[in-house]
N, C-alpha and C positions, 0 to 999 in steps of 0.2 A: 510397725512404727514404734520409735521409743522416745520416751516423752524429753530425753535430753537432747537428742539428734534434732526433734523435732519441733523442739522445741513449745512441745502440750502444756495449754495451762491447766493443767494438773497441779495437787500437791508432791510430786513427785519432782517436778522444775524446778532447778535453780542457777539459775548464770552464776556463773564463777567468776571468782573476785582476782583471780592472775587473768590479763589480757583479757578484759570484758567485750573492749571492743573488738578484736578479732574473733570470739565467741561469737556475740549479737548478730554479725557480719555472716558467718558461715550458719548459723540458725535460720536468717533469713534468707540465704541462697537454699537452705534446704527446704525449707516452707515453701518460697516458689516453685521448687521442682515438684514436690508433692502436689501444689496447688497446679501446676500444668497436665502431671500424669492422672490426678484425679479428672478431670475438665477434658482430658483424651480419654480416658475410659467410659466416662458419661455421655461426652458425644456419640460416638461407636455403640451404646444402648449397651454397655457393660451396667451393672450394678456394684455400686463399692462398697468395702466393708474395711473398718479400720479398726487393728484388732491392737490395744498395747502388751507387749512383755511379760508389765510387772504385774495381772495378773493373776499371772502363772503362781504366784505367791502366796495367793489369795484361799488356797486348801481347796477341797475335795468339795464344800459348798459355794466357796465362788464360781471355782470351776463348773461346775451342776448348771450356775444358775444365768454363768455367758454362755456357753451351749443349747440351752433352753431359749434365753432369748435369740440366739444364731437361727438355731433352727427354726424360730415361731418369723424370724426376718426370711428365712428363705424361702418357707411355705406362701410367703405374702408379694406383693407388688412394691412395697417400696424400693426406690431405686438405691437407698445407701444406710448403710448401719456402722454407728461406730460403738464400741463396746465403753459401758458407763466410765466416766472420766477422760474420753480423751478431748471433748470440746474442740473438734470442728467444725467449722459454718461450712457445710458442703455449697452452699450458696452464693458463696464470698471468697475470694482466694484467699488461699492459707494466709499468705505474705502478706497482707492489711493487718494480720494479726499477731506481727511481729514486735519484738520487744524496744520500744524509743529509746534512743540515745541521752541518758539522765546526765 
């Protein structure tokens, strides 16, 4: 997932200031889809994990230290892991937590 497609409230999010509201619009068609495919994998007794991009950014210790927690989520029963930063409510559909029309 990438937190501009997706619209993550991360510090990495920022709606753009050309055509906000067609932005806003296609953010939250993507947040429901996410929010539908996450809610079909869970049903089906998948486990989810949502992993962002940027990351990848983060060097040779950040790196280390989402691996380490991947791993310590796989070894376990929880049924969803998102890597620090990306604040999803696996509980709640994405789309409730889409950005209002200011």
């Amino acid at each position: 997932m990438d937190a501009f497609w997706h619209g993550h409230a991360c510090p990495f999010f920022k709606l753009p200031t050309t055509r906000p509201d067609f932005w806003r619009d296609k953010i939250a068609k993507n947040q429901g889809n996410d929010a539908k495919a996450i809610a079909a994998l869970r049903t089906a007794s998948w486990r989810v994990i949502l992993y962002g991009m940027f990351f990848a950014g983060k060097g040779a210790a950040g790196a280390e230290a989402v691996c380490d927690a991947i791993s310590d989520w796989l070894k376990g029963k929880e049924t969803a892991f998102q890597a620090p930063g990306m604040f999803v409510d696996f509980d709640k559909p994405v789309a409730t937590k889409g950005r209002k029309k200011e």
